[in-house]
C-alpha positions in Angstrom: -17.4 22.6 39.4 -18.4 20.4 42.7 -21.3 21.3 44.9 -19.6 24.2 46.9 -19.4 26.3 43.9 -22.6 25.4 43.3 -23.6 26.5 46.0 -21.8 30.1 46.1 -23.7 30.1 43.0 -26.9 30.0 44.9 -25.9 32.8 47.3 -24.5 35.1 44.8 -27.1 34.8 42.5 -29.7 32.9 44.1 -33.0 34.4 45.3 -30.9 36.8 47.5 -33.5 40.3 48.0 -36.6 37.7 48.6 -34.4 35.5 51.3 -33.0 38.6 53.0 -37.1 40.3 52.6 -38.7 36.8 54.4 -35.7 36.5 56.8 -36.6 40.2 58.1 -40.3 39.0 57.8 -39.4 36.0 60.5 -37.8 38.1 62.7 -40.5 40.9 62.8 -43.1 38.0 63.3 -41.2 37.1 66.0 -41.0 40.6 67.9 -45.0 41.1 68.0 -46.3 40.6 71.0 -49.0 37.6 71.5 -47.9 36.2 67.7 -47.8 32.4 66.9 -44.0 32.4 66.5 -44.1 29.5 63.9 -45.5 31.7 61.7 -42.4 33.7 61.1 -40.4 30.6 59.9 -43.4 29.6 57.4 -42.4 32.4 55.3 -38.8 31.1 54.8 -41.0 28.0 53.4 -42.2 30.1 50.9 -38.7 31.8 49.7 -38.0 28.1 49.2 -40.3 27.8 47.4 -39.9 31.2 44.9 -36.1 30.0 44.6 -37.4 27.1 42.4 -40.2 29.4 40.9 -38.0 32.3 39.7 -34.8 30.3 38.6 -37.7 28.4 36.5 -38.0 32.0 35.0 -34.6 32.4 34.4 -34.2 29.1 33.2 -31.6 28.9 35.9 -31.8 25.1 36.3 -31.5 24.5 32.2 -27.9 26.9 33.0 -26.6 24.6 35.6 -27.0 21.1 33.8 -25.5 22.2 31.1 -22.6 23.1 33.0 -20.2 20.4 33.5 -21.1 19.6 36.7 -23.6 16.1 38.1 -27.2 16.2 38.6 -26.6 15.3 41.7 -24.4 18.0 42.8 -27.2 20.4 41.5 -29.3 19.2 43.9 -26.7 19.0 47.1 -26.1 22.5 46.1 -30.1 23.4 46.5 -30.1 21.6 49.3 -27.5 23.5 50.8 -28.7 26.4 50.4 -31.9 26.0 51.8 -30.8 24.0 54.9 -28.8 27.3 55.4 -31.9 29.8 55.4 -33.5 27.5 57.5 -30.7 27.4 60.1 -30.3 31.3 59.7 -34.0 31.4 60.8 -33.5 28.9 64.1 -30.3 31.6 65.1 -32.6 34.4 64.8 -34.8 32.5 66.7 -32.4 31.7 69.6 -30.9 35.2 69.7 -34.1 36.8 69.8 -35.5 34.2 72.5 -32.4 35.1 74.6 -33.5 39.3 74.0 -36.9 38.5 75.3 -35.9 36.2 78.8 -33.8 39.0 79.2 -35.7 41.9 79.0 -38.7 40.0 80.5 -40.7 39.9 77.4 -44.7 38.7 78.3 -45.4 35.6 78.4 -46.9 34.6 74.3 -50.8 34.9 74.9 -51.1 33.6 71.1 -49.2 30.1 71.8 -45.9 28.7 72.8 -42.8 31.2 74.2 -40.4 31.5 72.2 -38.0 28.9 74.0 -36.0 26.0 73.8 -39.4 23.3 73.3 -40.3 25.7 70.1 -37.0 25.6 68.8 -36.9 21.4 68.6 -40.5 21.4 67.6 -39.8 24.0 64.9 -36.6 21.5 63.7 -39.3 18.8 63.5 -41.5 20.6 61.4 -38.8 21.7 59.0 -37.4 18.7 58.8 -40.9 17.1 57.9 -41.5 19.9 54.9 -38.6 19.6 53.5 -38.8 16.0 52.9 -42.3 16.6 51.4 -41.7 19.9 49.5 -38.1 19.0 49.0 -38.3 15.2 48.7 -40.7 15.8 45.9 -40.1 18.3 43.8 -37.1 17.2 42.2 -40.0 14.7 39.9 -40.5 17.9 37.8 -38.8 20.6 39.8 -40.7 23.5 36.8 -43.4 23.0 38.7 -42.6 23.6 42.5 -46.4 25.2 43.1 -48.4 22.0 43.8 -45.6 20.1 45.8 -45.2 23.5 48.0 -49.4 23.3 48.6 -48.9 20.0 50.6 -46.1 20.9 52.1 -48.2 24.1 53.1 -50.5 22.8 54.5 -48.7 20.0 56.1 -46.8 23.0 58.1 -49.8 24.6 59.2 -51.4 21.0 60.5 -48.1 20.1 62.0 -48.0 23.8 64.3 -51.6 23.3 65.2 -50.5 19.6 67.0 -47.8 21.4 68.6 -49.5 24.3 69.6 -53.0 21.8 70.9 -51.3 20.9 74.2 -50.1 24.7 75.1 -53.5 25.8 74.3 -54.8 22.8 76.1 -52.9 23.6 79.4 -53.8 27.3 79.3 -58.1 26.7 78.7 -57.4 24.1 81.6 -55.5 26.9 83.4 -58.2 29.2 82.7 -61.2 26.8 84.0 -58.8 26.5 87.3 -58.3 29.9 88.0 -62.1 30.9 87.4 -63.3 28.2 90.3 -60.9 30.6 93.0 -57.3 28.2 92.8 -54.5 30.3 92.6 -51.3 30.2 89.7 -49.5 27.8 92.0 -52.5 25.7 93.1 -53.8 25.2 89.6 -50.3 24.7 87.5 -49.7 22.2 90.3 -53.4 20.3 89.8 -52.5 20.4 86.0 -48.9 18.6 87.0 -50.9 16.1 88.7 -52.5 14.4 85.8 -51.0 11.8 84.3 -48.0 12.0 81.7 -49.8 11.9 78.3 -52.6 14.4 79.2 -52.2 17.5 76.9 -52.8 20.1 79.6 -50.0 18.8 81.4 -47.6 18.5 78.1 -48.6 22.2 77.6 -47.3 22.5 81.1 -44.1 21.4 80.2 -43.9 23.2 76.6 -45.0 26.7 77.5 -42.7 27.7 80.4 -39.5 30.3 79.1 -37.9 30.1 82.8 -34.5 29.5 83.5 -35.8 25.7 85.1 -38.3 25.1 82.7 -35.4 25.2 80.2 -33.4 22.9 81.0 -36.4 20.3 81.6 -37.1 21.2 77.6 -33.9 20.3 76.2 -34.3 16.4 75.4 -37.1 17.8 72.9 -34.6 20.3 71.9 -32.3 16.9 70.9 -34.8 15.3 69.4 -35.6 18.1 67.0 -31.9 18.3 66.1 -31.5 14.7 65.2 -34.9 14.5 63.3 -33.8 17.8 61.7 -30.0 16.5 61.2 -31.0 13.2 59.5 -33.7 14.3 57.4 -31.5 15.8 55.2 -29.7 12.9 54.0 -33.1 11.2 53.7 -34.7 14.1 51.5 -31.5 14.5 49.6 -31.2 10.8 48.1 -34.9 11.2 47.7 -34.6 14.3 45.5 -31.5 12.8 44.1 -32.9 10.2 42.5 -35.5 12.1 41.2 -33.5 14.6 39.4 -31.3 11.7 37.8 -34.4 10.1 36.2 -35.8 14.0 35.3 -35.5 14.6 31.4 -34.6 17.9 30.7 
């Protein structure tokens, strides 16, 4: 048995009901109006996190090594099947980012639009939980909770920095607009400053126009690659975890 039946083990009788119940819970996160949209992909976080937590009920992981399959492939298979929930989540993300260009959806009052800078930063911060929650838990992988609590809050510290210069940029937008500048006149004044002042990062991040767009795809690329080669980082990590892990 290699890793892809491993896996289809994980789909078929994996933590199917709570993956499809947070999957719906990111996608409704994502339709409220003025809602920080990292918020919805937290939750697939925590369905990672049950999948370790209820197959400990059902002794799941005891099942699988004493099948006659590698440790390792045990934990490509994991692996697998939570890079997959989080790549389901980034789709539902584009698809509904394209709904709301489209229909003209307000501008996010909360944070960050729902555009193409969110999606890389969103691949960043996956990628960096994954190889904390993931990259861990593997040492005793019984006892997901505590691993999943740094990861937590790791998350959580990670979206405020990437939220701080979009709420930067709209206080400084804000301060403008009270002193009598105009939209244009102020966004310009906030262009002005130099390269590494958060206002004008926020600038850059918040925008969900056709232009704006295409200026945010090198972050887009960036959060692929980090996202992309974190994987086989987290995976050799967990590997060799699991291999030394006495069951």
């Amino acid at each position: 048995m290699n890793s892809m039946n491993l896996l289809k083990k994980e789909l078929t009788f994996g933590n199917n009901l709570s993956m499809t119940m947070w999957i719906l819970c990111s996608l409704v996160m994502q339709i409220i109006p003025n809602y920080p949209v990292y918020i919805g992909p937290f939750y697939i976080t925590l369905c990672i996190m049950m999948t370790f937590a209820l197959n400990q009920t059902s002794h799941d992981l005891l099942y699988t090594v004493l099948l006659p399959v590698r440790k390792i492939d045990t934990v490509k298979a994991r692996y697998l099947y939570c890079m997959i929930m989080e790549i389901i989540v980034i789709c539902i993300a584009i698809i509904w980012g394209i709904i709301r260009i489209c229909v003209q959806f307000p501008e996010n009052a909360s944070g960050i639009n729902l555009n193409v800078a969110y999606l890389g930063l969103q691949l960043i911060i996956f990628a960096v939980f994954n190889f904390v929650f993931l990259g861990n838990v593997y040492r005793d992988p019984l006892k997901p909770g505590a691993k999943y609590a740094v990861g937590a809050v790791l998350y959580f510290v990670l979206y405020a920095v990437a939220e701080l210069p979009v709420w930067m940029y709209k206080g400084r937008l804000s301060d403008l607009k009270e002193i009598g500048l105009d939209f244009n006149v102020a966004l310009a004044e906030i262009q002005s400053a130099p390269w590494y002042s958060l206002p004008r990062i926020g600038a850059w991040l918040f925008p969900a126009d056709a232009a704006s767009l295409v200026r945010q795809l090198p972050l887009l690329a960036v959060g692929v690659l980090v996202f992309v080669l974190s994987w086989p980082l987290t995976f050799r990590r967990g590997a060799r975890q699991f291999a030394k892990y006495d069951m």
